[in-house]
N, C-alpha and C positions, 0 to 999 in steps of 0.2 A: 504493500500500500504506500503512497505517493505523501511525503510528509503535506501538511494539509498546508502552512506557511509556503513552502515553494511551489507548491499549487495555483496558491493568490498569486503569488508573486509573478512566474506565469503569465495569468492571465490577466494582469497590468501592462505586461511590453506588449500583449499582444492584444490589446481591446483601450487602454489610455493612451491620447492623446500626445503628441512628439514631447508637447508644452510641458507635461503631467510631472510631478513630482512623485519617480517609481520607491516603493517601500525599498527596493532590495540598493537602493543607493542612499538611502536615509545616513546624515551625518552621525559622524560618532558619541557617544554620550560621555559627558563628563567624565564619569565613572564607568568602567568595562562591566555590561551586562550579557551573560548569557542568553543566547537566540532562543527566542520560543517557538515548538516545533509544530503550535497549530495556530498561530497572530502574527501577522508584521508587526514592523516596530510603530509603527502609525497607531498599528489597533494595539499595540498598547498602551502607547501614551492615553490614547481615548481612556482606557478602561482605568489608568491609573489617576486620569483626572475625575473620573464620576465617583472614585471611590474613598475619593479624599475628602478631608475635614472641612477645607473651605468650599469643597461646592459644596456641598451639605448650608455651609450656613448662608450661602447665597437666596437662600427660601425666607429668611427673615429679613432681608435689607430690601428695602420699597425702593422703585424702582421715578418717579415723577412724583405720587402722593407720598407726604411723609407719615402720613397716616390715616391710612384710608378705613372707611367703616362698612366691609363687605368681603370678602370671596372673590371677587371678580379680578380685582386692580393687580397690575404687572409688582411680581416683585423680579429680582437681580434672576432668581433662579429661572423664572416661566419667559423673562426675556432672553438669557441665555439659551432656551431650547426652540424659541421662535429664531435666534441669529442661527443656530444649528441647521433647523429646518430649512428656511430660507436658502443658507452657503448650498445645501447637502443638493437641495433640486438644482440649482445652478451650477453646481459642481459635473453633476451627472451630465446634465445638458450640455456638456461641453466638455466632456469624457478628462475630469480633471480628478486628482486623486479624492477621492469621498472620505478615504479615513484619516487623510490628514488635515482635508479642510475638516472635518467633521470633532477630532483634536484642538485644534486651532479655536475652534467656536466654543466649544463648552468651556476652555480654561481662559477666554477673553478676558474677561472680568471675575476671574478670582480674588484678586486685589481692590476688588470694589470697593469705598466706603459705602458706609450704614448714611441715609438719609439722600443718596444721589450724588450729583455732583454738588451739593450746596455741603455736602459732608467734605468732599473732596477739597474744593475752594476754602474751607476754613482749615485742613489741613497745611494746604499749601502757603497759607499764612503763616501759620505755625511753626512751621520747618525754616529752619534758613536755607537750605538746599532744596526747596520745593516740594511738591507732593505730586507726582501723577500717577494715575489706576492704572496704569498699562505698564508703567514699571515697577507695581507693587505685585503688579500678578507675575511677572516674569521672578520677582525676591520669593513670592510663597512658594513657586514651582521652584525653586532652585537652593534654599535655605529658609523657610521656615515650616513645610508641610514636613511630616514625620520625625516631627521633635528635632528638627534642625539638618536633617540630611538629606531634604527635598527627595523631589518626585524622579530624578535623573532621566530626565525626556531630553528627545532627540532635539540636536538646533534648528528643524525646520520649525518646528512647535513652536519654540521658544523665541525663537527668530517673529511667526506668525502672532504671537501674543502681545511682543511688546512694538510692533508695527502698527495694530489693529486699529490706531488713532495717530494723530499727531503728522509729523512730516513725514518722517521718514515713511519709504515702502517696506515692505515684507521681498524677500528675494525670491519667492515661488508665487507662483500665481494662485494659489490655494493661500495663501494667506495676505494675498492683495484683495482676494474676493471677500473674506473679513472682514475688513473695511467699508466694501459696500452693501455688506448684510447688514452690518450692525446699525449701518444705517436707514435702511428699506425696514429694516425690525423697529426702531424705535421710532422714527417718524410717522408712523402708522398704528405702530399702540398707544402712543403718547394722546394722536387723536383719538383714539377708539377708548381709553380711561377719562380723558378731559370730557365725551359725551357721555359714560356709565356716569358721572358726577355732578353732570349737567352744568358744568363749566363752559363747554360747546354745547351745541344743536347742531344739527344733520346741516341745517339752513344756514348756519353760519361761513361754512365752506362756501369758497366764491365758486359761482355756478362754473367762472369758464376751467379750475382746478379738474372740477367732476368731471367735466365734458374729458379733460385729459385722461384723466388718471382713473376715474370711478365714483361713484355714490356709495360705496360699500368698502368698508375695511381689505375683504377677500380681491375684492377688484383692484383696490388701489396697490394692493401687495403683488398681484399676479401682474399688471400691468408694469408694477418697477423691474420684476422682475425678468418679462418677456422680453423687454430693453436692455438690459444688463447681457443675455444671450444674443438679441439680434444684433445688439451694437459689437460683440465680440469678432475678431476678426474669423472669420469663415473658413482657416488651413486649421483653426486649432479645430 
């Protein structure tokens, strides 16, 4: 039997894209880990980020309301698996690696503060050397998840996490696509909380928006997103 890792792996050179970033060239990790003989190293960065402490508390930090009174409203964590979801069909559509943008996305915002960016901003007061989520997520992945010996994930990950804002790019295009989910995610829950609060109305969106994008959360998300693939260059 065909170990089940060189299987996937496989069937990456042979179905992803020229562009794609393949698991079996994944950068070295800080510290030498042994190959696992049924996950690329993608799927397990993925796995070692769902199973750690901070995303766990990603379910308690609000995400626009600081305290919202219902069930409904985004916290860090349900927006984390909307950037997920979003990357993951884009990713597919344009045959680019799925388990490493799909890595990339859930440990974005590890390093989140509690209360949004309004938590973030008084941080960055705080610090004389500044505060920013994107490179607080790459310190949990790296030195402070498992009692100080981090998560030991590959550099495209890590590379993907602390690019996911800010200027600089990501150097694969699975974590350039980050970027544009996290933004098609939050622009679109942000409206879709600010109407569950009745802070907006449906009617407040300028009619010629709808005409573009949609009347409907589903729409205005499928619509960013059908752009993001059409716009893509056509060889990848």
């Amino acid at each position: 039997m065909d170990i089940p890792r060189i299987v996937t792996e496989r069937i990456e050179r042979d179905t992803l894209s020229k562009y794609a970033a393949l698991s079996e060239n994944a950068g070295k990790r800080a510290k030498w880990d042994e190959n696992c003989d049924i996950r690329t190293e993608y799927q397990r960065d993925r796995d070692r980020i769902i199973h750690c402490k901070a995303f766990r508390r990603l379910k308690h930090k609000t995400q626009v309301f600081l305290a919202p009174e219902g069930d409904h409203y985004r916290t860090r964590l349900t927006h984390t698996l909307e950037v997920s979801q979003i990357a993951r069909t884009i990713a597919r559509a344009l045959r680019l690696n799925e388990d490493l943008t799909e890595a990339i996305a859930l440990g974005h915002d590890l390093g989140h503060t509690p209360f949004g960016h309004a938590g973030e901003k008084v941080l960055d007061k705080l610090n004389d050397e500044g505060f920013r989520h994107y490179e607080q997520s790459v310190r949990v992945c790296e030195k402070i998840e498992k009692d100080g010996r981090g998560l030991n994930l590959t550099p495209e990950v890590l590379d993907g996490i602390a690019c996911h804002t800010g200027g600089k790019e990501a150097y694969t295009l699975e974590g350039r696509l980050i970027r544009l989910a996290d933004k098609i995610a939050y622009i679109n829950h942000d409206i879709d909380d600010a109407v569950t609060a009745s802070v907006l109305s449906q009617s407040d969106i300028p009619k010629h928006l709808c005409d573009v994008f949609g009347d409907s959360h589903s729409k205005r998300i499928n619509t960013m997103i059908a752009s993001v693939i059409a716009s893509s260059d056509d060889d990848i």
